[in-house]
LOGU-782992 format. One line per 3 residues: number of its first residue (from 1); their letters; for each residue x, y, z of C-alpha. Coordinates in steps of 0.05 Angstrom, whole numbers, m for minus. Layout:
<pts>
NUM) A) X Y Z  ...
</pts>
This chain:
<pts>
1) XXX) 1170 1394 2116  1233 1429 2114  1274 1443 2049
4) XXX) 1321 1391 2076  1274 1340 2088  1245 1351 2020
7) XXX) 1300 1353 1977  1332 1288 2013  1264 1251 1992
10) XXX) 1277 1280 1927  1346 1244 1924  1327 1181 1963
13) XXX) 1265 1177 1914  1314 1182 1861  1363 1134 1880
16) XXX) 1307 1083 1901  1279 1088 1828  1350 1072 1798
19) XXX) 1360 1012 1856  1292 985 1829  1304 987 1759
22) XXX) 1366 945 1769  1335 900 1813  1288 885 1756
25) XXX) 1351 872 1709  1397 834 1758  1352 819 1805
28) XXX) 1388 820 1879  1450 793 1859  1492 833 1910
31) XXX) 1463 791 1968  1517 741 1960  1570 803 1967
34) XXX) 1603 800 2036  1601 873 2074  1683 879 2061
37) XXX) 1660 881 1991  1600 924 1988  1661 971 2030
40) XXX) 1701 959 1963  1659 979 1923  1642 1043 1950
43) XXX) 1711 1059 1954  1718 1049 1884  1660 1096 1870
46) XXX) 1696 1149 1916  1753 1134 1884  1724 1157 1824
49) XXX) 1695 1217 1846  1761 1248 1871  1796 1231 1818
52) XXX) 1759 1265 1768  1753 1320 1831  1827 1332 1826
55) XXX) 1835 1320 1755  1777 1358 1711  1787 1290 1673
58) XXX) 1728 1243 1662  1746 1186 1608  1684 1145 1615
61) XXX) 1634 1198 1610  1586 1179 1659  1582 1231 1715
64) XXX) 1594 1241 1780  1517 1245 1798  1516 1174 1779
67) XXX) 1571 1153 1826  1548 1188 1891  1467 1156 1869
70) XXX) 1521 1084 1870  1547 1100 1936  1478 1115 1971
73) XXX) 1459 1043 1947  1513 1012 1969  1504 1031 2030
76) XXX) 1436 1012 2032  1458 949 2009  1511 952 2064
79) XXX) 1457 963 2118  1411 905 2094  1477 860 2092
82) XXX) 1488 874 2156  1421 857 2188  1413 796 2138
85) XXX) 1486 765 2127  1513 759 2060  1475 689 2022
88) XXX) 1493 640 1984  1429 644 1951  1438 705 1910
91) XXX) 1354 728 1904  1306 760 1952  1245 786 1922
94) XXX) 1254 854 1894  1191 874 1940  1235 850 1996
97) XXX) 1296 886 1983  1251 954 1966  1219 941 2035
100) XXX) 1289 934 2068  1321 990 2031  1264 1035 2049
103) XXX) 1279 1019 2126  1346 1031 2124  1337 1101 2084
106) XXX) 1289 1111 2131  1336 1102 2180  1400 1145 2152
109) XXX) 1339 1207 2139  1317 1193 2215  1400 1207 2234
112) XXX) 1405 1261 2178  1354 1305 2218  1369 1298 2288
115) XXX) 1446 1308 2262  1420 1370 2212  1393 1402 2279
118) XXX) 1449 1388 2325  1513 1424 2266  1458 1468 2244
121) XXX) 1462 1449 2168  1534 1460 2165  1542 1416 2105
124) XXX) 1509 1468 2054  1574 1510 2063  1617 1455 2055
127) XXX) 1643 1437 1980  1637 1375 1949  1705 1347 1943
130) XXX) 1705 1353 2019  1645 1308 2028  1678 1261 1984
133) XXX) 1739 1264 2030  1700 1253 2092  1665 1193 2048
136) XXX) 1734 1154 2034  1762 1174 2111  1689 1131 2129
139) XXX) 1704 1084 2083  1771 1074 2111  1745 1075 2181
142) XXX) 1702 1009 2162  1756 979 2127  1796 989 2199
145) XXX) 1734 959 2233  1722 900 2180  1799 880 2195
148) XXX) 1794 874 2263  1723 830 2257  1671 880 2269
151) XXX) 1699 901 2331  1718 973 2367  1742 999 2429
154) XXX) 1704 1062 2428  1678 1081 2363  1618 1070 2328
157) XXX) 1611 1008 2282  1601 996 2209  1531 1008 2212
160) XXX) 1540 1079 2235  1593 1091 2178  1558 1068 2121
163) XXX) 1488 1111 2151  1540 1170 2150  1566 1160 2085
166) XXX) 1497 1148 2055  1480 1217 2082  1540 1251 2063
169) XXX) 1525 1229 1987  1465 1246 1986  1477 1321 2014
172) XXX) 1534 1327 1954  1466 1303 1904  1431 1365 1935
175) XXX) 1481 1406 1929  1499 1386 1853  1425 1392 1837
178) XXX) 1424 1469 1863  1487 1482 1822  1447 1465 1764
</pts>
């Protein structure tokens, strides 16, 4: 396995634990959130991240690790939404959901390498504040694509943007974890 490969298990192991543990205390709440929503939110996770980017200023304390582990769940929660609908019924089993957001991690890895190959790991020379900025231009690319009903002339859909932005946070987790 490639150091790629292994440190993007690393992170996807990592952010699997943390969407467990709150599966355990909320249970699977977010199925009732429509896709627009789950977009919202990771916006406001983004959002987050380049402010305290451009600022230096963090008032709640809680780091940016944290928001970037957020935005790979989202979009895992994206991709399930997405196959599944949003529910009125707010609770799958949490063996369920694991099951689900294992597939669609599985998927985003599966895209992560065949992309890795193709730009030649360019994103290890890249900074972080510029994966963030290519996160909110994809999150404003869905937003585009959720306002005109799913649909696109010649672009890729919302399925495609959320697997890119899941990768895109995890490769800023790898690189924050080999500045440390």
């Amino acid at each position: 396995m490639t150091k790629t490969a292994e440190q993007y298990k690393k992170v996807i192991e990592n952010c699997r634990s943390i969407f467990e543990k709150k599966g355990k205390d909320y249970g699977t709440a977010w199925r009732i959130l429509r896709i627009s929503s789950l977009t919202d939110q990771i916006f406001i996770k983004a959002q987050r991240i380049r402010t305290i980017q451009d600022t230096g200023v963090n008032k709640v304390g809680e780091d940016i690790e944290g928001e970037f582990i957020a935005i790979v769940n989202y979009c895992a929660m994206g991709l399930i939404q997405l196959e599944l609908g949003a529910s009125d019924m707010q609770e799958m089993p949490l063996d369920e959901a694991l099951k689900r957001y294992d597939k669609k991690t599985q998927q985003a890895f599966d895209l992560m390498e065949k992309k890795n190959h193709d730009y030649g790991e360019a994103w290890r020379d890249m900074r972080i504040s510029s994966l963030t900025d290519l996160i909110m231009m994809k999150i404003f690319r869905t937003k585009q694509i959720e306002d005109n009903q799913g649909k696109t002339l010649i672009s890729e859909g919302i399925d495609a943007n959320y697997l890119d932005m899941l990768n895109y946070a995890v490769f800023a987790l790898i690189l924050l974890n080999e500045e440390k």
